[in-house]
N, C-alpha and C positions, 0 to 999 in steps of 0.2 A: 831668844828671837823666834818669833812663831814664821815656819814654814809657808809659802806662799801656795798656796792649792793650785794647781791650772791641770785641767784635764787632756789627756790628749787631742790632737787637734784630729788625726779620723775621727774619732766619737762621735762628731756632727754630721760628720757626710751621707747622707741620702736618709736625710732624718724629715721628719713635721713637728713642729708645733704652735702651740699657742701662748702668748708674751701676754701679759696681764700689763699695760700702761702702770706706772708709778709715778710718785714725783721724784724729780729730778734730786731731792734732798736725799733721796735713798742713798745717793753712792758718796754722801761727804765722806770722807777718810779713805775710800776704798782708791787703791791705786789698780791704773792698767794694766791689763795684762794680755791683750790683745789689741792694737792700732792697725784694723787691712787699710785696702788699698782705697776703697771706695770711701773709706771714712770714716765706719762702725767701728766705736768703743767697744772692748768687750772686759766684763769686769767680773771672775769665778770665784763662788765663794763653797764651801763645801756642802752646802744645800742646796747648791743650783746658779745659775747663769743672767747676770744683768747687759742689756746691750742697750747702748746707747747709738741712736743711726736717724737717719731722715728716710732709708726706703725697708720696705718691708715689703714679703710676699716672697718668691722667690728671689731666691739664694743661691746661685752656682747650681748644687745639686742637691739644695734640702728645701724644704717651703716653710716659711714660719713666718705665723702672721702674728700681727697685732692686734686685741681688744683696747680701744680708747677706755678712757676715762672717761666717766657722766659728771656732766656736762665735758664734752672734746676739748680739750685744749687746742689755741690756736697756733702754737709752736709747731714748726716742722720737725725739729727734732724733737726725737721723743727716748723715754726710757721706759725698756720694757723689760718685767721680771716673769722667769720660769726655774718650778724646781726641777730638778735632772730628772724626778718620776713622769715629767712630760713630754721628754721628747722620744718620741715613737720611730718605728721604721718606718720608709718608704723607698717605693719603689713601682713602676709603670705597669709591673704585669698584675700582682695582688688587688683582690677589691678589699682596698685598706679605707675607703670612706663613704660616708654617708653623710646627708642633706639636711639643712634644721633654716626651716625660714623664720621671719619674724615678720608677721603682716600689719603688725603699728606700722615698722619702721619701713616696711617694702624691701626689707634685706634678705640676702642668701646665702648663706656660708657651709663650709664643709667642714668636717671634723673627723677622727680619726678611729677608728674602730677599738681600740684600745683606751679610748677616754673611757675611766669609770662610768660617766652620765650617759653611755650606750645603755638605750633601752632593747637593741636587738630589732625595733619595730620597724625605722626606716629600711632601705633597700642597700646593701655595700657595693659598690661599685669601684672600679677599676681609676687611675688618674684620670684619662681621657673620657672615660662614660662620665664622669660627677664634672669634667671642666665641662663639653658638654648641654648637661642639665640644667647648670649654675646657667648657662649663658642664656638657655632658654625661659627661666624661671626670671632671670633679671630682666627678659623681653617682658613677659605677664604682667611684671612688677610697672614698670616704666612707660609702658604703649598700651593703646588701647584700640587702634585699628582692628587688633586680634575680635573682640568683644561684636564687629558689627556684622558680624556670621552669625551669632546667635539671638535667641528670643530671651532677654533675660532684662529684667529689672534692675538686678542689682549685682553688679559687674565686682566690685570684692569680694559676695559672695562665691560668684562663678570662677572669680579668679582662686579666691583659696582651694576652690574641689578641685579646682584642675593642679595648682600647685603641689596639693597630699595626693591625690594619682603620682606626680610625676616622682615623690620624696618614696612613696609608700608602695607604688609599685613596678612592675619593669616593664608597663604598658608604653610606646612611644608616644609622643604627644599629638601625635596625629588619632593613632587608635583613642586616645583620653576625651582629644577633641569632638568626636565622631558621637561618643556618647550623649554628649548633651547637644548636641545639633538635632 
């Protein structure tokens, strides 16, 4: 009879990471082996952690988000797969992250200084400096009130130089602002 893997349950706490969406076919045969309170399935396999849940982001005291599927699935519940090499430390005082936009999509996310795909080039910041950021980069992204202080033609352009200042340097966005005024 093959032993049931389940890792301990600190192992998660005050962790990050990133859940790759799956299909939900992933876990035929696999039985639970975590049911919390809120709802999330959790399903441990010896290369890593499938969860099954409707909310993602923060967690009690670890943050783990979700990448969708292309094309999004319209289900609220979703299932997400990470191997055990991705979930990182965290914690409030370290600058454990840094910023990666996407200006197709006008998105902003953080990621964790430990992801192999760190190129070193963005700025590492602290939790509260990259929440922050995010929040102002999601303004640029979103609004455009910002855009009628300046002399500019082409407002995506100006929005991206001001976005890689804010990803690229530790300039605030006032001093970013200032330059192209």
């Amino acid at each position: 009879m093959d032993k049931i893997f389940r890792p301990n349950p600190n192992s998660f706490k005050n962790t990050f990471c990133v859940f790759d969406e799956i299909s939900i076919d992933a876990i035929n045969g696999l039985k639970i082996q975590y049911d919390s309170k809120s709802g999330s399935k959790y399903y441990y396999t010896k290369t890593g952690m499938y969860r099954l849940s409707n909310h993602w982001g923060r967690l009690a005291n670890s943050k783990w988000r979700l990448e969708p599927l292309e094309p999004e699935t319209i289900s609220k519940i979703k299932l997400g797969y990470a191997s055990w090499d991705r979930f990182y430390p965290d914690n409030a005082i370290e600058e454990l992250y840094y910023l990666e936009a996407n200006y197709l999509k006008k998105t902003v996310n953080y990621q964790h200084r430990n992801n192999p795909k760190y190129d070193k080039k963005a700025i590492l910041r602290t939790s509260f400096e990259t929440t922050k950021r995010i929040k102002q980069i999601r303004n640029l992204f979103n609004l455009t009130s910002w855009a009628n202080y300046f002399d500019c033609d082409d407002i995506d352009l100006l929005r991206e130089k001001i976005i890689n200042q804010l990803i690229f340097t530790t300039k605030t966005l006032e001093e970013i602002k200032k330059e192209f005024i």
